[in-house]
Backbone and ligand atoms as CSV (ligand in chain L), in Angstrom:
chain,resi,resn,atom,element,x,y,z
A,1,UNK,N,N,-104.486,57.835,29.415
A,1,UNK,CA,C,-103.460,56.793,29.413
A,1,UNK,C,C,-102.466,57.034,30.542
A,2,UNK,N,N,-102.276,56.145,31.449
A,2,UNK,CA,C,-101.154,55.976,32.284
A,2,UNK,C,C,-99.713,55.423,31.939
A,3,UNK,N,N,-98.276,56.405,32.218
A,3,UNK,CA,C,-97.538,56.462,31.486
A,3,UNK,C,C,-96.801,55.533,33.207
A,4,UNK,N,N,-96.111,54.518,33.414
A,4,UNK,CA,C,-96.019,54.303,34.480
A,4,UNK,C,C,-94.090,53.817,34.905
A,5,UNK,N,N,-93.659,54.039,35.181
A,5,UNK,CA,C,-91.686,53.860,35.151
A,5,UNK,C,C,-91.197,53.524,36.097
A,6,UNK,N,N,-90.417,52.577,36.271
A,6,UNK,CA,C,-89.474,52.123,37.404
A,6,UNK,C,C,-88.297,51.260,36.827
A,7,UNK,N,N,-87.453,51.323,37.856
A,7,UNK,CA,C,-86.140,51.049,37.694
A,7,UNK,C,C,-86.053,49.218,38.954
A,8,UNK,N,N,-85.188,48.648,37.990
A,8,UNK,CA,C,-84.721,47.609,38.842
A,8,UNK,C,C,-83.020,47.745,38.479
A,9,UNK,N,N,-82.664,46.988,39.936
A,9,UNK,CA,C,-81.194,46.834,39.799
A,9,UNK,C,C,-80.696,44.918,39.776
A,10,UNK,N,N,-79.998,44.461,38.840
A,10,UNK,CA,C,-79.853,43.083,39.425
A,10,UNK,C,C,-78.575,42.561,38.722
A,11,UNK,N,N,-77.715,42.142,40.198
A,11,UNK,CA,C,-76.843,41.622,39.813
A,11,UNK,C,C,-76.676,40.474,39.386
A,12,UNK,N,N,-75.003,40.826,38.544
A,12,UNK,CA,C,-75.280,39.412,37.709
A,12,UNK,C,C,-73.592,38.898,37.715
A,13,UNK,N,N,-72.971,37.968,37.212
A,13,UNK,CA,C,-72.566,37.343,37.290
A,13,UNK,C,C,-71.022,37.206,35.526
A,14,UNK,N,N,-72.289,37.740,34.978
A,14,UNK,CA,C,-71.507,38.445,33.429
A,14,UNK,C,C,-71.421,37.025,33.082
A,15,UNK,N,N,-70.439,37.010,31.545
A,15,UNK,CA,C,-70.272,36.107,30.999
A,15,UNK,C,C,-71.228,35.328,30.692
A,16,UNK,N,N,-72.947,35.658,30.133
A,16,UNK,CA,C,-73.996,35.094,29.834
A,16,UNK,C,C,-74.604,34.928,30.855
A,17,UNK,N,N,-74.155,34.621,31.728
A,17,UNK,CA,C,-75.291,34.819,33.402
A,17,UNK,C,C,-77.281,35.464,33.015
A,18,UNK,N,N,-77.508,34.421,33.211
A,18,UNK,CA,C,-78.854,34.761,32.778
A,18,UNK,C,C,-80.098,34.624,33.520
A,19,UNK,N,N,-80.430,35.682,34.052
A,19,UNK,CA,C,-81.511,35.742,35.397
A,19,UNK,C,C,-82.757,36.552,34.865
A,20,UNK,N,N,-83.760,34.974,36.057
A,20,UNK,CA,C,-85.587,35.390,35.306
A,20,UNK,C,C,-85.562,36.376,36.612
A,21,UNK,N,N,-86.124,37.616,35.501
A,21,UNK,CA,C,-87.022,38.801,36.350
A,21,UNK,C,C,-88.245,39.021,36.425
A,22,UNK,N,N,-88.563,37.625,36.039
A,22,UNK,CA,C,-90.198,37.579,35.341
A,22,UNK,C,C,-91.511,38.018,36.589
A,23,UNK,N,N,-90.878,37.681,38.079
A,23,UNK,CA,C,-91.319,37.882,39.388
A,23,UNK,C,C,-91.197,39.721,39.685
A,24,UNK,N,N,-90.493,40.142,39.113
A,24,UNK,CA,C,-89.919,42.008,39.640
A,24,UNK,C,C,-91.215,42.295,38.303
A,25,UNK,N,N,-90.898,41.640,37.043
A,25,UNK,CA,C,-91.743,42.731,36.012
A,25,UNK,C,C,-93.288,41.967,36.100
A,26,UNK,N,N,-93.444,41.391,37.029
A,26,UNK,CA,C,-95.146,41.404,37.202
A,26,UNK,C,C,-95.574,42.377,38.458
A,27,UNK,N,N,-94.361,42.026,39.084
A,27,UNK,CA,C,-94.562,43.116,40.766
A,27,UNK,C,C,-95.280,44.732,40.164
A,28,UNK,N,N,-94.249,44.937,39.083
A,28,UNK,CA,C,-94.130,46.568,38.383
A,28,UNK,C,C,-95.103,46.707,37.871
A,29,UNK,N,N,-95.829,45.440,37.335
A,29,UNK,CA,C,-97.077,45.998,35.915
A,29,UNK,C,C,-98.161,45.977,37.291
A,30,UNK,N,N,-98.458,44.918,38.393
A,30,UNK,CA,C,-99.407,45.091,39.086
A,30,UNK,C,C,-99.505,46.436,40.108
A,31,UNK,N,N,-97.786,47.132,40.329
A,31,UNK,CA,C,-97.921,48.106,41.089
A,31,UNK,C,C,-98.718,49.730,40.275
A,32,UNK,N,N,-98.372,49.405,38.497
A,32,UNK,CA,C,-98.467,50.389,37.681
A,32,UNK,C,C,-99.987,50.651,38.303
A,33,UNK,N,N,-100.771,49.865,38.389
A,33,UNK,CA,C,-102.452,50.326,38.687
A,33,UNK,C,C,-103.298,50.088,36.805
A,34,UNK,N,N,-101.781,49.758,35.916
A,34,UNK,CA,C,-102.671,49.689,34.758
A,34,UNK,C,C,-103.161,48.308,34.321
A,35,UNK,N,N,-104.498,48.666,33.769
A,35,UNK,CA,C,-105.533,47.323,33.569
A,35,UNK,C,C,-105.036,46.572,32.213
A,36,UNK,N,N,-104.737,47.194,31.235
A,36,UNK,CA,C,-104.293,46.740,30.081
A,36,UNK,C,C,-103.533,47.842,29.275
A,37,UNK,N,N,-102.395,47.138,28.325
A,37,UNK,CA,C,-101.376,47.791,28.038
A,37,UNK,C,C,-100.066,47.252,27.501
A,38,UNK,N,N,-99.374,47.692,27.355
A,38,UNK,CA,C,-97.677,46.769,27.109
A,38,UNK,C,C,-96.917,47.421,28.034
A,39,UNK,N,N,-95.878,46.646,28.702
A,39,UNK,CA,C,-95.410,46.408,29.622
A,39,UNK,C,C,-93.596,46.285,28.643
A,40,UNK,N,N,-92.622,47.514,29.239
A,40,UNK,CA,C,-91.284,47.591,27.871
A,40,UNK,C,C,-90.221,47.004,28.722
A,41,UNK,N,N,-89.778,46.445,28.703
A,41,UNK,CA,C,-88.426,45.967,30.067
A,41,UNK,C,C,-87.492,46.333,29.267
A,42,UNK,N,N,-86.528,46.925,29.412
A,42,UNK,CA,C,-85.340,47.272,28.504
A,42,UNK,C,C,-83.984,47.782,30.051
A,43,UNK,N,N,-83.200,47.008,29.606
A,43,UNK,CA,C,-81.755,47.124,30.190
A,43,UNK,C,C,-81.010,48.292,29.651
A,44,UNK,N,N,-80.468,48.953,30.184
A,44,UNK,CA,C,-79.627,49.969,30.194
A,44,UNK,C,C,-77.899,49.476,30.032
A,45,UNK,N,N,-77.723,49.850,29.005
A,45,UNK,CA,C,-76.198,49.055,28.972
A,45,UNK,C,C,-75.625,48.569,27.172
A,46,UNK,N,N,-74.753,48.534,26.889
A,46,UNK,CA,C,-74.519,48.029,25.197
A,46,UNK,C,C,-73.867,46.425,25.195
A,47,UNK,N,N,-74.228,45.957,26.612
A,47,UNK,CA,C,-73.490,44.336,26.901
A,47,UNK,C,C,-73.924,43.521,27.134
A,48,UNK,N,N,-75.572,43.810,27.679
A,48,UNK,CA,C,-76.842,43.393,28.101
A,48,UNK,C,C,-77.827,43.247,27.105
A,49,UNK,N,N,-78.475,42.309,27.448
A,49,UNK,CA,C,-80.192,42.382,26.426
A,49,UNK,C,C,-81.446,40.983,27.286
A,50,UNK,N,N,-81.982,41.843,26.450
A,50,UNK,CA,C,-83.730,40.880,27.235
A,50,UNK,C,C,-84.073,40.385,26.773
A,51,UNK,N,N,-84.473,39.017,27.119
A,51,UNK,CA,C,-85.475,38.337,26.149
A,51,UNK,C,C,-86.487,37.325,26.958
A,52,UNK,N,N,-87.160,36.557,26.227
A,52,UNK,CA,C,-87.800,35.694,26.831
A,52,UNK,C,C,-87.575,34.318,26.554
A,53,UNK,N,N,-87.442,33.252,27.552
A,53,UNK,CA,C,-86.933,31.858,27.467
A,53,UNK,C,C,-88.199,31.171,28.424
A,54,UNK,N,N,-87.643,29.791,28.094
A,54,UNK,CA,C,-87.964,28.764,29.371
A,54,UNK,C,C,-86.893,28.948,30.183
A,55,UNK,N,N,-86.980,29.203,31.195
A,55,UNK,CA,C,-85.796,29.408,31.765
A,55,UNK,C,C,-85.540,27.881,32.904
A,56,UNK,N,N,-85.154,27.220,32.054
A,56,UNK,CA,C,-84.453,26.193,32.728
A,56,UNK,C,C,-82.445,25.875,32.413
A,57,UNK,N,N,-82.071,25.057,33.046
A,57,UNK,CA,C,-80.866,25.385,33.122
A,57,UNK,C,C,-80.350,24.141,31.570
A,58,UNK,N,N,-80.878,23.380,30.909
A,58,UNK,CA,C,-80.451,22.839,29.895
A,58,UNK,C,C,-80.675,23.914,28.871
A,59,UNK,N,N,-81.782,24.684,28.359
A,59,UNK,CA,C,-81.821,25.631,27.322
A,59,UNK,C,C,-81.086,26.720,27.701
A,60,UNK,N,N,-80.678,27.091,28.997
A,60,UNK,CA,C,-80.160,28.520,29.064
A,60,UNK,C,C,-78.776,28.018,28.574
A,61,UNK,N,N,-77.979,26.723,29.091
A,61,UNK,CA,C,-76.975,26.483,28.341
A,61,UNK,C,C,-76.839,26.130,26.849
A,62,UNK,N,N,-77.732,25.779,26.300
A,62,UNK,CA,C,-78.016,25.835,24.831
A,62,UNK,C,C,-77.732,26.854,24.537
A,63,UNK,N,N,-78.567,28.041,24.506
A,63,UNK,CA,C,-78.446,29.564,24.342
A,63,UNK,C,C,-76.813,30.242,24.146
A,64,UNK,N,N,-76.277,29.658,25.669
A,64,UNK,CA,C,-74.992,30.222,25.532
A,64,UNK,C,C,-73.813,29.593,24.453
A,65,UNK,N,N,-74.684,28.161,24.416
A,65,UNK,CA,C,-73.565,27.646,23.475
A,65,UNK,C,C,-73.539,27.985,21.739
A,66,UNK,N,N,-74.952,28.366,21.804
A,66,UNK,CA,C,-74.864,29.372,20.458
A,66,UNK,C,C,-74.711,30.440,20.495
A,67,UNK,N,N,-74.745,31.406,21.283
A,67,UNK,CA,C,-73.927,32.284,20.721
A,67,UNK,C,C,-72.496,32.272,20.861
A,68,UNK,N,N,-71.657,31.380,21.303
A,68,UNK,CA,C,-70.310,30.625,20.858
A,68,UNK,C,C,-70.372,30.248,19.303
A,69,UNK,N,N,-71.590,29.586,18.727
A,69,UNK,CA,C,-71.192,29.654,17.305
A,69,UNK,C,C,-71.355,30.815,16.603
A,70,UNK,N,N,-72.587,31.948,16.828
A,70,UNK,CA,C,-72.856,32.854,16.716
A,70,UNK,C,C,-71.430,34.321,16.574
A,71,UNK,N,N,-71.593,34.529,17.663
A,71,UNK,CA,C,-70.397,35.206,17.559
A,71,UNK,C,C,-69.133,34.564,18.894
A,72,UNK,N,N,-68.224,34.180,18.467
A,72,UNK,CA,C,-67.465,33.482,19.613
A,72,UNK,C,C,-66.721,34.534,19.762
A,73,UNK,N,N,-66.406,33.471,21.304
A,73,UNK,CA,C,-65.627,34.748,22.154
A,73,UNK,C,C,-63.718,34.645,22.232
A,74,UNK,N,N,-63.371,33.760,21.396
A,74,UNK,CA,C,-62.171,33.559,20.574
A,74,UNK,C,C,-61.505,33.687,19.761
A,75,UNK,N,N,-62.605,35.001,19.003
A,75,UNK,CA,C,-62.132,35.221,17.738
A,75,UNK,C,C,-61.470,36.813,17.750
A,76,UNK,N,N,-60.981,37.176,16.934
A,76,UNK,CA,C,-60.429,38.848,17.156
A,76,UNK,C,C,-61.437,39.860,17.075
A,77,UNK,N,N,-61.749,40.511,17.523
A,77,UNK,CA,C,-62.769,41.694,17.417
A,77,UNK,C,C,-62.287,43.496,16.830
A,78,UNK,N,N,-63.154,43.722,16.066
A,78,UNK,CA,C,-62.018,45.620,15.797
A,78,UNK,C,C,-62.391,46.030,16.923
A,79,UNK,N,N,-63.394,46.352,17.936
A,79,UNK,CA,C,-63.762,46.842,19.126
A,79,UNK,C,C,-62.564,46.606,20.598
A,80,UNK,N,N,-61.760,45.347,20.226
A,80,UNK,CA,C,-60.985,45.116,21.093
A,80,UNK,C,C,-59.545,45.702,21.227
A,81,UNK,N,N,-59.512,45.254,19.386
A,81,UNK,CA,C,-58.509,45.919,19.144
A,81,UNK,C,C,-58.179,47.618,19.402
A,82,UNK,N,N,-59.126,48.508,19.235
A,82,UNK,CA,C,-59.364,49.580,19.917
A,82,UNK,C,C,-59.357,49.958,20.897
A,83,UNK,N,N,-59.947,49.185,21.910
A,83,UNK,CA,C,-59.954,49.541,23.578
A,83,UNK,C,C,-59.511,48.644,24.403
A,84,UNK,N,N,-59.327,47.578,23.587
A,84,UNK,CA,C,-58.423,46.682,24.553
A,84,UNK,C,C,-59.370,45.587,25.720
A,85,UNK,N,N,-60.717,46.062,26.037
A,85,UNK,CA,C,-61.367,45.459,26.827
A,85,UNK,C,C,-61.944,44.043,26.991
A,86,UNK,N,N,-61.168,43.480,25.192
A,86,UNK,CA,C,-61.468,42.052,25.405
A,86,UNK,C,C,-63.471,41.968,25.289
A,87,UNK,N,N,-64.166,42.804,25.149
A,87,UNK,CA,C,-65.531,42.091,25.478
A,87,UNK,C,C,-66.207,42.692,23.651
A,88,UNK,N,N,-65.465,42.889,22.761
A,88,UNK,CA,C,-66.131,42.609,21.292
A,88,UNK,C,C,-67.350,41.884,21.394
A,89,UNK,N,N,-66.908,40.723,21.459
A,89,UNK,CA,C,-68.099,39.362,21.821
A,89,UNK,C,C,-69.304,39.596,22.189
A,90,UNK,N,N,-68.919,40.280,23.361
A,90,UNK,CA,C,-70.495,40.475,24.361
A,90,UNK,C,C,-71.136,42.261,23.538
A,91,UNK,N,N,-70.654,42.920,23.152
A,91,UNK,CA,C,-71.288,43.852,22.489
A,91,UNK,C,C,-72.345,43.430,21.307
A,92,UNK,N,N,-71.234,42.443,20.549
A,92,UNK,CA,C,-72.094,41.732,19.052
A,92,UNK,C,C,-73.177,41.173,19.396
A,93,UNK,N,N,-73.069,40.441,20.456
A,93,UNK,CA,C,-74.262,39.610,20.931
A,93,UNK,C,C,-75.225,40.234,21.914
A,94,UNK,N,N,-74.857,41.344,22.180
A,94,UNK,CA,C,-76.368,42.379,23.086
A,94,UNK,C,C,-77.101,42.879,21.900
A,95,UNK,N,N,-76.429,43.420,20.831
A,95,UNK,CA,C,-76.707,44.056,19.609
A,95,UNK,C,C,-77.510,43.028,18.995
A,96,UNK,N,N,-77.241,41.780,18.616
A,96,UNK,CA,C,-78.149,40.952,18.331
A,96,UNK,C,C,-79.138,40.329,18.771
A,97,UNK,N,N,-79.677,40.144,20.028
A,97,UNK,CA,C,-80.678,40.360,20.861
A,97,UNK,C,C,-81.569,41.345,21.167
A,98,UNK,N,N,-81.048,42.103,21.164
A,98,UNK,CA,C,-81.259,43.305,21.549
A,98,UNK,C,C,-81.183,44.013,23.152
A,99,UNK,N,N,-81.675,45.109,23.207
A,99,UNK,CA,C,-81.632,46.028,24.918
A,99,UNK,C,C,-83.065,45.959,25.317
A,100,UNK,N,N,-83.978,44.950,24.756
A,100,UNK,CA,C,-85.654,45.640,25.294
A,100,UNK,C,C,-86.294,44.138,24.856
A,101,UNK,N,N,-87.303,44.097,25.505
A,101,UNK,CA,C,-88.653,42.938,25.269
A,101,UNK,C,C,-89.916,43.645,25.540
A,102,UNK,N,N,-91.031,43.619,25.126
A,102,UNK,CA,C,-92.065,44.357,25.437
A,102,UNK,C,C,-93.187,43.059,25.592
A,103,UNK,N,N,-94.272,43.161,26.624
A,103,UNK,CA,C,-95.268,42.267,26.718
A,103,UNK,C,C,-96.754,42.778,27.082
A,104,UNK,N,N,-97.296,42.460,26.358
A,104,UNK,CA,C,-98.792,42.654,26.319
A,104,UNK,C,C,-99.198,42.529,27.762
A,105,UNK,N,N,-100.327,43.693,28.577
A,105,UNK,CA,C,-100.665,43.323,29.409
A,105,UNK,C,C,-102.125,43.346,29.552
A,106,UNK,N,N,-102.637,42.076,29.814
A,106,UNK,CA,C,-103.959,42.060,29.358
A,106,UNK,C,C,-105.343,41.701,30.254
A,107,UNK,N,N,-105.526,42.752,31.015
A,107,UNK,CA,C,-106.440,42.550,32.411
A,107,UNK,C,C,-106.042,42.124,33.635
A,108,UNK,N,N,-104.584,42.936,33.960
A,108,UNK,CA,C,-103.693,42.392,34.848
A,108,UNK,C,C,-102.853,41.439,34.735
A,109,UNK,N,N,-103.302,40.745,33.876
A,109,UNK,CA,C,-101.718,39.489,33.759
A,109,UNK,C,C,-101.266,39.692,32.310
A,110,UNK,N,N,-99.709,39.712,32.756
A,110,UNK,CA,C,-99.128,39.463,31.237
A,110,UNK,C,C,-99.345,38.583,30.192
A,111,UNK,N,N,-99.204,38.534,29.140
A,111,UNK,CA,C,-99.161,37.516,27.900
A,111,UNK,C,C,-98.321,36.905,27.903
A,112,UNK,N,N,-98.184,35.567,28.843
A,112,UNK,CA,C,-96.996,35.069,28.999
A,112,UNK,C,C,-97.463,33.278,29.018
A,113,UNK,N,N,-96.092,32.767,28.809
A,113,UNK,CA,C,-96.285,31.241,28.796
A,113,UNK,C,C,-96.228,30.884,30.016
A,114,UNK,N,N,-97.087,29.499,30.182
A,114,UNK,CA,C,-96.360,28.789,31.383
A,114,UNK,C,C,-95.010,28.998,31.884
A,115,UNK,N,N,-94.379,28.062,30.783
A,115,UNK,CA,C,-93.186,28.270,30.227
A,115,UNK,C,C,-91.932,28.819,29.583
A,116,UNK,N,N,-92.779,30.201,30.042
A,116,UNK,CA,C,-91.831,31.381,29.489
A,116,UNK,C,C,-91.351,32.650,30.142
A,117,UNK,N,N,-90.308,32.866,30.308
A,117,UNK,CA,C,-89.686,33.613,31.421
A,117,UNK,C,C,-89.091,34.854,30.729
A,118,UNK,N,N,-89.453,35.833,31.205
A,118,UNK,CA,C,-88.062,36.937,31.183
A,118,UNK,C,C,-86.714,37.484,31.780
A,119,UNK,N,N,-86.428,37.621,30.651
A,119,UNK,CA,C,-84.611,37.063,31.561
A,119,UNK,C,C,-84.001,38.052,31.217
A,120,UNK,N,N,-83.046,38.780,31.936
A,120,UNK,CA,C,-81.894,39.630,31.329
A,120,UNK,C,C,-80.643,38.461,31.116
A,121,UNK,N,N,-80.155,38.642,30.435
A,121,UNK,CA,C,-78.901,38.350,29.404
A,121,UNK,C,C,-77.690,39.311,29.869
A,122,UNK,N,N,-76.524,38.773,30.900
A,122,UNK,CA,C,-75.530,39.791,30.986
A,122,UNK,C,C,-74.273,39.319,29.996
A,123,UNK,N,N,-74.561,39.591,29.080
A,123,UNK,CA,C,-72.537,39.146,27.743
A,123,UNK,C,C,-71.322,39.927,28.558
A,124,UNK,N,N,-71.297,40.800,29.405
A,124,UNK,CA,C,-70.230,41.375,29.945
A,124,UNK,C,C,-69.151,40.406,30.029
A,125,UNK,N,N,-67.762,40.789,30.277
A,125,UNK,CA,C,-67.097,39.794,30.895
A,125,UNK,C,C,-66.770,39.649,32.410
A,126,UNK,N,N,-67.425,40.172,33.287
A,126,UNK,CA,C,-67.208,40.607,34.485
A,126,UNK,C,C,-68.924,40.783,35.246
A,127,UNK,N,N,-68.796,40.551,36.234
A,127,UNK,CA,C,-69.975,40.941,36.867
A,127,UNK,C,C,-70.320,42.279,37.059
A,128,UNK,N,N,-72.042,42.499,36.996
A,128,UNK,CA,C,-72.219,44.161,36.623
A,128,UNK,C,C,-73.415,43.900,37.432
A,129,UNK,N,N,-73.419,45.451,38.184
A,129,UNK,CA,C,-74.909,45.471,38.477
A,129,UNK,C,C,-75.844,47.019,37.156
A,130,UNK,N,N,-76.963,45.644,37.327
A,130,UNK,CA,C,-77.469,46.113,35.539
A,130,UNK,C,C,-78.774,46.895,36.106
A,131,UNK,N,N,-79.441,48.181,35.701
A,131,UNK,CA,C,-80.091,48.515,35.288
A,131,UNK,C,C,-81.519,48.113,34.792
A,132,UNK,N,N,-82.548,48.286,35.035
A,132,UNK,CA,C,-83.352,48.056,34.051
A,132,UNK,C,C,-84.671,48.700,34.514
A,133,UNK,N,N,-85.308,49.149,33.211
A,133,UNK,CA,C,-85.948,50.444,32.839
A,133,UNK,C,C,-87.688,49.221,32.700
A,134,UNK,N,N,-88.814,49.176,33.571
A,134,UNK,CA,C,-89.859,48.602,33.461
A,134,UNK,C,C,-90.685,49.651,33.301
A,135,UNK,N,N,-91.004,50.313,32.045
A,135,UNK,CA,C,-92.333,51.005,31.814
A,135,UNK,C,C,-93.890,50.188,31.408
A,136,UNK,N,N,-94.422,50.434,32.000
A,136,UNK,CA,C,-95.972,50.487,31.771
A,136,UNK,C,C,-96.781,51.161,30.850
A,137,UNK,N,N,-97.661,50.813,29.981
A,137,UNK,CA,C,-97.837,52.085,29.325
A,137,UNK,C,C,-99.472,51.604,29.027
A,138,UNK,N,N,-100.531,51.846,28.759
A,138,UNK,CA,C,-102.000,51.416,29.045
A,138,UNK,C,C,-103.056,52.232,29.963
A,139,UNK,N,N,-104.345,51.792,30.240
A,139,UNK,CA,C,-105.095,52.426,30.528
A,139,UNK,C,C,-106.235,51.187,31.744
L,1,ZN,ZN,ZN,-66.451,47.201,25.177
């Protein structure tokens, strides 16, 4: 089994800013050399998370507008109240997404939709350059 790791960096914009990496994590699985396998994208960070969308610009604003009902970013947070940093919000909502997406890789191409993109998710309130951890893992 080939254990295979790389790092991407990509800036973002914060405040839900939501960019397809779906082009970097095919680059990574075709550079891995592995034929089949799962493929882990996971962001580095407690403000960030991954997932997979259509990534067009009416659903990505959907998205953001629920997690406004989800967890809004107007409401008081104990995390804020503690450190003061104002970004409660964007913690609750990385936590609920999560830090990772994993995708089947299956004779060189991912298990993926037409229509379906992988995206990092930045909740920060500020622009960050983010991290992210593309392991390979297959044979
Ligand atoms: Zn914080």
């Amino acid at each position: 089994m080939t254990v295979y790791s790389s790092e991407l960096a990509v800036q973002t914009r914060g405040n839900g800013d939501t960019v397809d990496v779906t082009g970097s994590v095919r680059h990574e699985s075709a550079r891995s050399g592995v034929d089949s396998g799962i493929v882990l994208v996971s962001v580095v960070g407690s403000t960030a998370a991954m997932t997979t969308i259509e990534y067009e610009s009416g659903l990505v604003a959907d998205l953001g507008k629920a997690w406004e009902r989800i967890a809004p970013s107007g409401i008081a947070y104990e995390h804020d109240k503690r450190w003061g940093d104002g970004n409660g919000h964007s913690h609750v909502r990385a936590a609920i997404l999560g830090p990772s997406t994993s995708i089947p890789l299956i004779h060189g191409e991912l298990a993926l939709g037409t229509w379906q993109q992988v995206v990092l998710v930045d909740f920060d309130t500020r622009p960050r350059t983010r991290r992210i951890v593309v392991q390979v893992l297959g044979e």
